[in-house]
C-alpha positions as a Python dict, from the first residue, in 0.01 Angstrom:
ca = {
    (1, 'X'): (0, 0, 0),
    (2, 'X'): (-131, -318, -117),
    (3, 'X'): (-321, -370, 174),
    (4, 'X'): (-491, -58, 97),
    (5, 'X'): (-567, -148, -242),
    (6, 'X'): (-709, -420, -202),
    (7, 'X'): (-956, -299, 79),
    (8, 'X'): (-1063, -86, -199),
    (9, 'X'): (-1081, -326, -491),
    (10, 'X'): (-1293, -554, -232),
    (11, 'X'): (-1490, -248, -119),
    (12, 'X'): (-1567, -189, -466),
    (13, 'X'): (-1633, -514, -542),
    (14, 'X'): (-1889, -572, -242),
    (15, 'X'): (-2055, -254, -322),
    (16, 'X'): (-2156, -391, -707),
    (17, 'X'): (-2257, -691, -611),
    (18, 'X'): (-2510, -554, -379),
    (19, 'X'): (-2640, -324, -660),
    (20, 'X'): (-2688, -604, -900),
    (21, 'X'): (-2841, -814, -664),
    (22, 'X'): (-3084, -498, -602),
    (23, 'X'): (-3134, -443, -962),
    (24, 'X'): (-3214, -837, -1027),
    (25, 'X'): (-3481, -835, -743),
    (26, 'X'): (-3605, -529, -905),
    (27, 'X'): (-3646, -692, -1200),
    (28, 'X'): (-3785, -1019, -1086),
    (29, 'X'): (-4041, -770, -951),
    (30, 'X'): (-4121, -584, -1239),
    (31, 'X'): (-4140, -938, -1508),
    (32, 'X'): (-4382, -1114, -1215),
    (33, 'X'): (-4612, -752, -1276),
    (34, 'X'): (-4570, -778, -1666),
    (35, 'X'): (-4637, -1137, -1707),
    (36, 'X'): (-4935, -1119, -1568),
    (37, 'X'): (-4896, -1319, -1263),
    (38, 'X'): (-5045, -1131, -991),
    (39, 'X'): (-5373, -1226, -1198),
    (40, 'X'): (-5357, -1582, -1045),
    (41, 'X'): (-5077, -1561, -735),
    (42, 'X'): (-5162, -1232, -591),
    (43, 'X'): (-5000, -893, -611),
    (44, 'X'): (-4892, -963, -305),
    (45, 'X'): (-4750, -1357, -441),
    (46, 'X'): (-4944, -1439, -77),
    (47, 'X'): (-5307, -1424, -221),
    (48, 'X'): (-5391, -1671, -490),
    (49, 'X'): (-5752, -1576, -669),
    (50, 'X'): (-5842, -1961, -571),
    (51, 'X'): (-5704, -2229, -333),
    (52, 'X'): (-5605, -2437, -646),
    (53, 'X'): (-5296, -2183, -707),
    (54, 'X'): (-4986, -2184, -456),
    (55, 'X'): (-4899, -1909, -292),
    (56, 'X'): (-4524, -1817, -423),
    (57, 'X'): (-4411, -1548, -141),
    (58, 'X'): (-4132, -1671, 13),
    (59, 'X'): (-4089, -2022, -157),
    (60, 'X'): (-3717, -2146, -253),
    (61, 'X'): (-3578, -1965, -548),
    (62, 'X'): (-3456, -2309, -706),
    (63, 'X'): (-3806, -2480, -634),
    (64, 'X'): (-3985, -2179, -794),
    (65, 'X'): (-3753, -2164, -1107),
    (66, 'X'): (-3723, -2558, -1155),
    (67, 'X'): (-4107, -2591, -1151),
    (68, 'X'): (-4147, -2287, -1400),
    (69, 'X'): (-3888, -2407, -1672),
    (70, 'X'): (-4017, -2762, -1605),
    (71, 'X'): (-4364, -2608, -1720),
    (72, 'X'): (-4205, -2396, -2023),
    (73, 'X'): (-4015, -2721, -2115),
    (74, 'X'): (-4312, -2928, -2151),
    (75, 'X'): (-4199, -3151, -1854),
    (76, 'X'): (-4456, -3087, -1604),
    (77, 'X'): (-4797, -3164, -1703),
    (78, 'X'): (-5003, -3207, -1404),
    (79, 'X'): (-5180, -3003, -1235),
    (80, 'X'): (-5249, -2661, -1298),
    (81, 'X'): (-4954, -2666, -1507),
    (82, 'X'): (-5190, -2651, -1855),
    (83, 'X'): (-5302, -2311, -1739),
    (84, 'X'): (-4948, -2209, -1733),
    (85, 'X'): (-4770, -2287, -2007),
    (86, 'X'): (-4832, -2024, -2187),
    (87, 'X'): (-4770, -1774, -1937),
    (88, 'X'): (-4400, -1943, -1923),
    (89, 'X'): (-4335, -1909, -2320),
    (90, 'X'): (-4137, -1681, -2385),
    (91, 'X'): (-3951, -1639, -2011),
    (92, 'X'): (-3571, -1695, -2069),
    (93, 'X'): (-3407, -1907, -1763),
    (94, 'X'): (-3242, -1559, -1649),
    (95, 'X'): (-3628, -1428, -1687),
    (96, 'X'): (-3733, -1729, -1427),
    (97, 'X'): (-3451, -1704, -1248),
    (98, 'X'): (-3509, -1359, -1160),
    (99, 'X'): (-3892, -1410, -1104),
    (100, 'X'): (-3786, -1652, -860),
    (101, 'X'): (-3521, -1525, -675),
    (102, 'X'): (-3763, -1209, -650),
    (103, 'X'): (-4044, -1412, -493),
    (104, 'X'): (-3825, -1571, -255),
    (105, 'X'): (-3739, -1292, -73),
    (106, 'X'): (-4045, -1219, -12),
    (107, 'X'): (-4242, -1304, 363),
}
């Protein structure tokens, strides 16, 4: 009987995860549309409007999110980085977090 129980509880457990990691991609989705970013990077995150700005499909989720909160934090200042501060006020870590993981999974 606890065998059985368990099975379920993990079955259960499995099945959430993969809905909130469904939902979160959803969302990093949805706050790379709202922000405005496809202006720059591409609808796609694969086009860039000019070779100056990286192309984000597929990068590492922790390399995406460091460089954005580095750039919201006032700790990155080269580059384009000038052009996107103010795109990154106002993104919570979660916010970047999601963004990023979102982009990452992309090809």
């Amino acid at each position: 009987m606890k065998l059985v129980k368990s099975l379920v509880c993990m079955s259960v457990i499995g099945f959430s995860a993969g809905s909130i990691a469904t939902t979160y991609a959803a969302d990093g989705s949805a706050l790379y549309a709202s922000k405005g970013c496809p202006a720059c990077h591409g609808a796609d995150a694969k086009t860039p409007l000019t070779p100056a700005y990286p192309r984000l499909a597929g990068q590492s989720a922790g390399y995406l999110a460091l460089q954005v909160m580095d750039i919201r934090d006032g700790k990155r200042t080269n580059g384009q980085s000038a052009m996107m501060k103010p795109m990154t006020t106002g993104l919570s870590d979660e916010d970047i977090k999601a963004i990023a993981d979102w982009l990452s999974t992309l090809n």
